[in-house]
C-alpha positions as CSV (number, residue, x, y, z in Angstrom):
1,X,-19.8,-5.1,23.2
2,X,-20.6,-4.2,19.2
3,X,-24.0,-3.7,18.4
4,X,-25.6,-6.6,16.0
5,X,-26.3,-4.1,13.3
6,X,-22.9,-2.6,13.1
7,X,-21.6,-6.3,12.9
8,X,-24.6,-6.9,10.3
9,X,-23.5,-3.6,8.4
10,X,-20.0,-4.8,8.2
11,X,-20.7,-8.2,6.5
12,X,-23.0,-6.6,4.0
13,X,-20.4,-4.3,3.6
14,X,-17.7,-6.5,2.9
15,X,-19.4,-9.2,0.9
16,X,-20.3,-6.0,-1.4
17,X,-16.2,-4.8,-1.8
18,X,-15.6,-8.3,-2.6
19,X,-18.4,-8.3,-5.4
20,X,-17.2,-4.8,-6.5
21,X,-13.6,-6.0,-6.7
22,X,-14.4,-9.1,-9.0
23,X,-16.6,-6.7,-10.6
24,X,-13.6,-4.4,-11.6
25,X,-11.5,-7.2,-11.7
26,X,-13.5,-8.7,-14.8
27,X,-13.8,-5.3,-16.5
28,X,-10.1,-4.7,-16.3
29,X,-9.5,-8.2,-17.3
30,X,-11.4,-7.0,-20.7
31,X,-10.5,-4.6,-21.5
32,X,-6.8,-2.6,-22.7
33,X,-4.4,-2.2,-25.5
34,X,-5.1,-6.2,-26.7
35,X,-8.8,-5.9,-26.2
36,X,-10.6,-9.8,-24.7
37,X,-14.3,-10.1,-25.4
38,X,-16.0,-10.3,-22.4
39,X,-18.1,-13.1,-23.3
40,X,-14.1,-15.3,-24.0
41,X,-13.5,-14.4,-20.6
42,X,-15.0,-17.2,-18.4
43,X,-13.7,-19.8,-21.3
44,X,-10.6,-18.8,-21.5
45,X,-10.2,-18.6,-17.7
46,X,-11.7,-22.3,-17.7
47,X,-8.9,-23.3,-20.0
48,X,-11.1,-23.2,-23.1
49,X,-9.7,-20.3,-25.1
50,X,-7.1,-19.6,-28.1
51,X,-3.3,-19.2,-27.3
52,X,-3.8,-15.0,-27.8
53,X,-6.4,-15.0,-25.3
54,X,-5.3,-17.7,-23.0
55,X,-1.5,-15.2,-23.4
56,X,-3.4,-11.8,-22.6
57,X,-5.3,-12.9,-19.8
58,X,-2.5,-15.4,-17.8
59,X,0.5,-13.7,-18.6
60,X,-0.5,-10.2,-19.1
61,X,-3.4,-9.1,-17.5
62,X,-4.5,-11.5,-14.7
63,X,-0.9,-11.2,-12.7
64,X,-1.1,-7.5,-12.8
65,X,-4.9,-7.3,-11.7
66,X,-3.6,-9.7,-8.4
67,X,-0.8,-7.5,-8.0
68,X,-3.1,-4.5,-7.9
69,X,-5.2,-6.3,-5.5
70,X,-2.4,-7.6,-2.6
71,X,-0.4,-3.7,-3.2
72,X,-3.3,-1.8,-2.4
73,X,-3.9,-3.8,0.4
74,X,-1.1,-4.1,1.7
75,X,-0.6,-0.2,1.9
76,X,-3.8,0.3,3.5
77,X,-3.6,-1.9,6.1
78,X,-0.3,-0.1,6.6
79,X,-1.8,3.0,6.6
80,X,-4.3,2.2,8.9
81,X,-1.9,0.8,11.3
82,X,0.0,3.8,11.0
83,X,-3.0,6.0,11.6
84,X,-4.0,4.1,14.7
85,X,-0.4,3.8,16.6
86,X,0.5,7.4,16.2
87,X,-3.3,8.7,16.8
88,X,-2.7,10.6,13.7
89,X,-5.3,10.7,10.7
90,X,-2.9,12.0,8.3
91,X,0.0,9.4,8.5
92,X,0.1,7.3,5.5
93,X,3.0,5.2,4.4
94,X,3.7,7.4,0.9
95,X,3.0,11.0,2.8
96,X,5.3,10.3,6.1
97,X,8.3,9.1,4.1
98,X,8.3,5.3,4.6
99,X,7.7,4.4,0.2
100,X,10.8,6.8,-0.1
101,X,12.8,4.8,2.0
102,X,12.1,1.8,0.4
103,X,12.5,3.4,-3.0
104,X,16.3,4.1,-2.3
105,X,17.0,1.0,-0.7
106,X,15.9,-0.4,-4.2
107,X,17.6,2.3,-6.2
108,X,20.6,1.7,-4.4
109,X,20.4,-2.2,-4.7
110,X,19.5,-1.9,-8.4
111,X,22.5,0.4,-9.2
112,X,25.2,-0.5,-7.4
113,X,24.8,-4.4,-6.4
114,X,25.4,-7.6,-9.1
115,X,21.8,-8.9,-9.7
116,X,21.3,-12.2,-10.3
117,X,17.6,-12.6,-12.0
118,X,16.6,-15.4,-10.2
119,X,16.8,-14.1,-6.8
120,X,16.3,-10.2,-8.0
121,X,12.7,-10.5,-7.3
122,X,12.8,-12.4,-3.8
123,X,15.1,-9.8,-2.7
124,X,13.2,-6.5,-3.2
125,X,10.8,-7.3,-0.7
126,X,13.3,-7.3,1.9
127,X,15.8,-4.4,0.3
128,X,12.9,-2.6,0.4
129,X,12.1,-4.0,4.4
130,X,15.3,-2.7,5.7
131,X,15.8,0.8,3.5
132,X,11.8,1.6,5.1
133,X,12.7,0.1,8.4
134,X,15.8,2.3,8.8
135,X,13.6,5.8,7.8
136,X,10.7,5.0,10.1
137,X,13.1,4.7,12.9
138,X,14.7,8.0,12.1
139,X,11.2,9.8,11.6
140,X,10.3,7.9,15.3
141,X,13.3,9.2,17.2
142,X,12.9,12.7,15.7
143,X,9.2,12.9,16.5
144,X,9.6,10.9,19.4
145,X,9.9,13.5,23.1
146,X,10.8,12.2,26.6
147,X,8.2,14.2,28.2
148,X,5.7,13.7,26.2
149,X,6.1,11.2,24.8
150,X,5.5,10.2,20.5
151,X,4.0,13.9,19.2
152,X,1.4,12.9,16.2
153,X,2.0,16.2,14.4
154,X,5.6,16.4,14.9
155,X,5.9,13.2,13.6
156,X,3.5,13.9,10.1
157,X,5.9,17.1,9.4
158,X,9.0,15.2,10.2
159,X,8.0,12.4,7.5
160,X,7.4,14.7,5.2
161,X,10.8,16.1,5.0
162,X,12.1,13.1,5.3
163,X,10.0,11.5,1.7
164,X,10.9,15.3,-0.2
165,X,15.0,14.8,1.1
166,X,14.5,11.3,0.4
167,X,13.5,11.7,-3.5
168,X,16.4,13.9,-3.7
169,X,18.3,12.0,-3.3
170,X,16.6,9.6,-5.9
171,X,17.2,12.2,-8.1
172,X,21.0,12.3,-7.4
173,X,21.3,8.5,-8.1
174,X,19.2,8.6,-11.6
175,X,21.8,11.4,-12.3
176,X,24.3,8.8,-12.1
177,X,23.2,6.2,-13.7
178,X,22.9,4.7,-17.0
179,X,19.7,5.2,-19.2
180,X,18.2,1.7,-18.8
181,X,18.9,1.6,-15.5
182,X,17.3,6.3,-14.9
183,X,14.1,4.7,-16.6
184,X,13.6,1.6,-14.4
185,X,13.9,4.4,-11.2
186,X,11.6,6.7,-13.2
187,X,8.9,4.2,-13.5
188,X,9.3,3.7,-9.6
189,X,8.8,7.3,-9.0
190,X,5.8,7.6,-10.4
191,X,4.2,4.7,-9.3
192,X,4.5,2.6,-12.5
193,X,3.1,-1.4,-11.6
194,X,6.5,-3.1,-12.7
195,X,6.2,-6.1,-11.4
196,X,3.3,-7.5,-13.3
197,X,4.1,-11.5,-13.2
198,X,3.6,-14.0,-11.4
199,X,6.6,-14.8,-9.4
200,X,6.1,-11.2,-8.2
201,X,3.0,-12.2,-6.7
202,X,4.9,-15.2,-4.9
203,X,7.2,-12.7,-3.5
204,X,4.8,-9.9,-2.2
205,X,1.7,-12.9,-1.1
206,X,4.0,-14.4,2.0
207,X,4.2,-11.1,3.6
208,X,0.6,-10.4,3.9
209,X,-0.4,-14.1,4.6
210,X,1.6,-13.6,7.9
211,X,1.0,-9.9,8.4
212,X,-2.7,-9.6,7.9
213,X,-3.9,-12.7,10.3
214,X,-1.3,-11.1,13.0
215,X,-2.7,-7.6,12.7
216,X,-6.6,-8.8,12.9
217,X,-5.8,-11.1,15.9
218,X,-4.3,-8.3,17.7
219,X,-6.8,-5.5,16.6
220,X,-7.6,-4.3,19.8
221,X,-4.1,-3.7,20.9
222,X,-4.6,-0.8,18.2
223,X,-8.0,0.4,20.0
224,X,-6.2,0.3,23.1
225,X,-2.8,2.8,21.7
226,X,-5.8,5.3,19.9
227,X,-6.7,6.5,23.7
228,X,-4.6,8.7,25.4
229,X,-1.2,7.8,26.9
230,X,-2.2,7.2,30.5
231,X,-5.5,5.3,29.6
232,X,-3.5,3.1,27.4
233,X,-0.9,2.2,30.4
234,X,-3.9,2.2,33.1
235,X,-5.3,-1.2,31.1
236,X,-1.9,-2.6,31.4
237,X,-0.3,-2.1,27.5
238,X,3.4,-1.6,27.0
239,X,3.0,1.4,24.5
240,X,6.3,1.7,23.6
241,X,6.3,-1.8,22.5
242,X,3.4,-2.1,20.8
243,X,4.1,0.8,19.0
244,X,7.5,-0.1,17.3
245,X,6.1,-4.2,16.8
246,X,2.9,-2.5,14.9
247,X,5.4,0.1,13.4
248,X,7.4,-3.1,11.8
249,X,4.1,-4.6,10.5
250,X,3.5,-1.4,8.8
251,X,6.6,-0.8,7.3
252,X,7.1,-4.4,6.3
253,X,3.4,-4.4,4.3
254,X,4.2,-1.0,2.7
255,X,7.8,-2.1,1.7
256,X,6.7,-5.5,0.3
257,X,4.0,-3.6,-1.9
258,X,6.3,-0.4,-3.4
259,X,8.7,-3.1,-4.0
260,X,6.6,-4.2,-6.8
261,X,4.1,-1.6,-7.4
262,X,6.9,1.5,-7.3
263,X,5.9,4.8,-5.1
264,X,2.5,5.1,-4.4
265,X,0.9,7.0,-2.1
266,X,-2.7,8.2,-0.2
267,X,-3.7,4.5,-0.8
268,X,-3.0,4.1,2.8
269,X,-5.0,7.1,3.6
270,X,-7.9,6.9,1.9
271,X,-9.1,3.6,2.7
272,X,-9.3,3.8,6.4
273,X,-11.1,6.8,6.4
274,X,-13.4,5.5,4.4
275,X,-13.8,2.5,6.0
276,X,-14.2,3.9,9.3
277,X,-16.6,6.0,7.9
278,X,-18.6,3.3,6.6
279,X,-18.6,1.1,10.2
280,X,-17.1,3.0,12.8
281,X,-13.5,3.8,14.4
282,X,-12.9,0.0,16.3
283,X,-10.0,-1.7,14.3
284,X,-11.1,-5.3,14.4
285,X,-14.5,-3.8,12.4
286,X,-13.2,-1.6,9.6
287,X,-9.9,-3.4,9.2
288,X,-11.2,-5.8,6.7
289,X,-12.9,-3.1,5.2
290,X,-9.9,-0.9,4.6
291,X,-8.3,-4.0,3.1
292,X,-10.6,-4.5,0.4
293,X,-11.4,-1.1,-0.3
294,X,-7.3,-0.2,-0.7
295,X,-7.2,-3.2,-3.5
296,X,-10.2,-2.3,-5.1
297,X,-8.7,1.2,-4.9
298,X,-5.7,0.3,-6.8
299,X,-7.3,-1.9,-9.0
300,X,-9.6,0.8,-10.1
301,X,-6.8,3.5,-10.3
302,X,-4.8,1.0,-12.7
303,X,-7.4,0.5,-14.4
304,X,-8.4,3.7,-15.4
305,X,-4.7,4.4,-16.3
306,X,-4.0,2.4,-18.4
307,X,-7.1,2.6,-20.3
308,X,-6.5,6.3,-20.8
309,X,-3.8,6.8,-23.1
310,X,-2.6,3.5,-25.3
311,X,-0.6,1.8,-25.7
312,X,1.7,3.3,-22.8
313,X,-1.1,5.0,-20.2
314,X,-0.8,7.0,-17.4
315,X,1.2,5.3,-14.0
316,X,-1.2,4.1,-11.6
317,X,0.6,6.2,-9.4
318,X,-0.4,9.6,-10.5
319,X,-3.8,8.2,-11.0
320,X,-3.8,7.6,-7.5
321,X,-2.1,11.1,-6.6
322,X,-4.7,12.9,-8.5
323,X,-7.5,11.4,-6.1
324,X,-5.6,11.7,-3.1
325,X,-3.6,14.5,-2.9
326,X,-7.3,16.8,-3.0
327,X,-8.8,14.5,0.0
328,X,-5.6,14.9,2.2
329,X,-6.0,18.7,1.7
330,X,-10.1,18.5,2.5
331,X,-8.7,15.9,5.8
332,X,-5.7,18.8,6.8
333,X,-8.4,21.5,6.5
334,X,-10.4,19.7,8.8
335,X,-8.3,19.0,11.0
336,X,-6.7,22.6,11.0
């Protein structure tokens, strides 16, 4: 049973995310290296402004502020599932090694396959599915002990070494590759939003239409595999299978968003923390939370980046990296 006011406290909460992320949304809509009066922005959104405004705002800036929105949350849903199936506050999609995967499925696929344009962008998604898919299995079968079962630790350190082999061996590949094609992988790398248009939105919106609704409806399955082994099995929950169905939602959200987004990290740990800060540790309450707050995260980081230095800016990645590398060192402090 959840207490009225926590459930009161969460509404609040979330109707104020969703008035701070249009609230970011507008001043990022505003504002960049083609500067849109603010006051042109409800007109021109309404259809009633001049072809340089109505180009700015629908092909250049409004696909890359939805973009921002769906990665971020995306990767912190991800991150929270991750967090909650391996009991492990430090596991985030960029940290454990699951982006890296997906970013050399894509290198590969971008260097070595024929590309035809029209299908190029469908495709990531799911070159980036399989390429994470096949690292997270790895990293679970080396952290993964007969006795005792899935070991939380083992399984942060083993990711780890698996992202810092893994961009390696993204180095390797640039090595070998022609210039247009080294700077397309270098703009991955460090988290450089590529894939700001709109048919990138169609590709990356399906997976989180299906993957969000099927994670909320199933939220306490995750409450249930955050208590201890033997609990979880003495309330009847096949851990083993929840695990690696909830591991596939997370790998599938995180894949979907580097896809377009490039590697970006701490998103997914950040926002659940916060969130379950904000309304407490139960997954069906600080789920939505973590979802907003990873967009408007994102949003805010991209922002900010590309606001910074013009016309070019800073790559929403390292943005992000520079707020989230110092809060995974204050979380492995406190947890050491």
């Amino acid at each position: 049973m959840i207490h009225p006011k926590v459930i009161k406290k969460q509404r609040i909460l979330f109707v104020s995310f969703l008035v701070l992320i249009l609230v970011t949304a507008f001043v990022s809509a505003g504002i960049g290296y083609s500067s849109l009066s603010f006051d042109r922005l409800i007109p021109t959104l309404l259809g009633d402004g001049s072809f340089k405004e109505e180009f700015v705002l629908f092909s250049i800036r409004l696909p890359r502020i939805i973009i921002t929105l769906l990665a971020g949350m995306a990767l912190a849903l991800s991150g929270a599932i991750l967090q909650g199936i391996t009991r492990n506050d430090l596991a985030d999609p960029g940290i454990i090694g699951i982006n890296s995967g997906a970013g050399v499925a894509i290198a590969l696929f971008f260097l070595f396959f024929p590309i035809d344009p029209g299908s190029f962008i469908y495709l990531l998604p799911i070159v980036a599915f399989l390429g994470a898919l096949l690292t997270a299995f790895l990293i679970y079968i080396f952290s993964y002990n007969r006795e005792v079962g899935l070991q939380p630790v083992r399984l942060v350190l083993i990711g780890v070494g698996f992202s810092m082999a893994l961009s390696g061996l993204m180095i390797v590949l640039i090595s070998s590759a022609d210039t247009k094609k080294v700077d397309f992988i270098a703009n991955w790398l460090a988290g450089n939003i590529w894939g700001a248009d709109w048919p990138f939105i169609l590709a990356l919106l399906p997976w989180l239409i299906v993957l969000v609704p099927f994670t909320m409806y199933r939220a306490n399955r995750l409450n249930l595999l955050g208590l201890s082994e033997p609990a979880a099995i003495g309330v009847g929950v096949s851990i083993e299978k929840e695990r690696i169905a909830f591991l596939m939602v997370a790998v599938a959200l995180a894949a979907a968003a580097v896809s377009v987004t490039g590697g970006i990290a701490f998103i997914g740990l950040m926002a659940p923390h916060i969130a379950k800060s904000l309304v407490g540790p139960r997954h069906q309450l600080f789920l939505p939370i973590a979802i907003l707050l990873g967009g408007w995260l994102l949003l805010l980081a991209d922002t900010v980046g590309r606001n910074i230095l013009e016309p070019s800016g800073i790559p929403t990645g390292i943005v992000v990296s520079l707020i989230g590398a110092p809060y995974f060192m204050y979380l492995l402090l406190k947890k050491s």
